[in-house]
C-alpha positions as CSV (number, residue, x, y, z in Angstrom):
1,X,17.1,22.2,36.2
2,X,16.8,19.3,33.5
3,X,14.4,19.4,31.2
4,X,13.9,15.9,29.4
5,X,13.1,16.4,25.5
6,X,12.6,12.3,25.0
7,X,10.3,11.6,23.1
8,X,6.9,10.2,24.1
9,X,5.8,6.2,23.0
10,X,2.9,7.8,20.8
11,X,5.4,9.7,18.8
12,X,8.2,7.4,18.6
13,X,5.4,5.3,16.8
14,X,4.0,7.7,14.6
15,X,7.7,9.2,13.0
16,X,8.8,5.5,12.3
17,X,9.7,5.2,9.2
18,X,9.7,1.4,8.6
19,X,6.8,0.0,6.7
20,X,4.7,2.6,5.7
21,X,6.0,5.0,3.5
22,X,5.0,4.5,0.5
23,X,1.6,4.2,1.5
24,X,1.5,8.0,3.2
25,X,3.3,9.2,-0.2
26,X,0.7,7.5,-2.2
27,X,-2.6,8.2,-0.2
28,X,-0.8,11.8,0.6
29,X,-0.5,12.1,-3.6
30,X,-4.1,11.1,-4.6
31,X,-6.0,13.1,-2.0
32,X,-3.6,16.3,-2.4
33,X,-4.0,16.2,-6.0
34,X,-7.7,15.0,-5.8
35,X,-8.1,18.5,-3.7
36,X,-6.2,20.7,-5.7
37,X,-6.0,19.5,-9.3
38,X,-8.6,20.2,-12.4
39,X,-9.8,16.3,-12.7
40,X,-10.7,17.2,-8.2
41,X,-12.1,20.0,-6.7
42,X,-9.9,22.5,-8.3
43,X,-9.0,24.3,-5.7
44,X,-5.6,25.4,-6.3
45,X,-6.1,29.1,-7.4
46,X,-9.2,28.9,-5.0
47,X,-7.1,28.9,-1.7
48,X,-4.8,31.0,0.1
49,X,-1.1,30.0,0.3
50,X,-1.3,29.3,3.6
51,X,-4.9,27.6,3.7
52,X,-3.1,24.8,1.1
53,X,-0.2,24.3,3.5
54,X,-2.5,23.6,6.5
55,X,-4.6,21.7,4.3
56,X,-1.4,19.6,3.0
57,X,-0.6,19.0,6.5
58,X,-3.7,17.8,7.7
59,X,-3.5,15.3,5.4
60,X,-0.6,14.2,6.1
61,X,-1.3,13.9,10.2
62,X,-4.6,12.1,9.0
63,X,-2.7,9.7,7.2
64,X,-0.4,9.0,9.7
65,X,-3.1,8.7,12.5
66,X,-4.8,6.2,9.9
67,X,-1.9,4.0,9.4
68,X,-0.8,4.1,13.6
69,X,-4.2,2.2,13.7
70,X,-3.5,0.2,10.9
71,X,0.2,-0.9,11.8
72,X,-2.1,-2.1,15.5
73,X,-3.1,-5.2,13.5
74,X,-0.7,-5.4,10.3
75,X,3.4,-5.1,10.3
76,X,3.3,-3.1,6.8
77,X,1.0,-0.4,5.4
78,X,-1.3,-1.6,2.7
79,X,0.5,-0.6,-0.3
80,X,3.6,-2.2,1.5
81,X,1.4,-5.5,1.3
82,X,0.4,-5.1,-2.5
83,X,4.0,-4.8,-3.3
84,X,5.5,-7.3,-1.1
85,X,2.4,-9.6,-2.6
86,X,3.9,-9.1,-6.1
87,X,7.8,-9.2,-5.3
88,X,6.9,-12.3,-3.8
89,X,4.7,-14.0,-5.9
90,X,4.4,-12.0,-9.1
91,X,1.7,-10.3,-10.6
92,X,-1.3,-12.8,-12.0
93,X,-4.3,-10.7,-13.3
């Protein structure tokens, strides 16, 4: 008996790792730290080891789910815009 292990379409879209990196390590950053830090919720000595963990990765599959429905419409994630915007064409304030 085979078993196939391939993975599914949905998947192989959500682990790519072109174009949207930085903007899951950036929203990933500010909400985390938003949740957990003094100037946020403060929630760091609040939680449970394992309550932070889950939390971290909730985030992190909300991000992702965000940016598959992004990347529908766009090729890049938004901060991947804003910096391709100012390689490009420099920064103008």
């Amino acid at each position: 008996m085979v078993v196939s292990l391939a993975p599914k379409p949905i998947m192989v879209q959500a682990l790519k790792a072109d174009g949207s990196n930085l903007s899951i390590y950036l929203g990933r950053s500010i909400i985390l730290s938003t949740i957990f830090s003094g100037y946020g919720l403060g929630l760091w000595d609040s939680v449970y080891q394992l309550t932070a963990i889950v939390i971290g990765v909730a985030v992190t599959l909300g991000l992702v789910g965000a940016l598959l429905i992004w990347r529908v419409r766009f090729a890049l994630g938004p901060c991947e815009c804003i910096l391709r915007q100012i390689t490009l064409y420099g920064f103008r304030p």
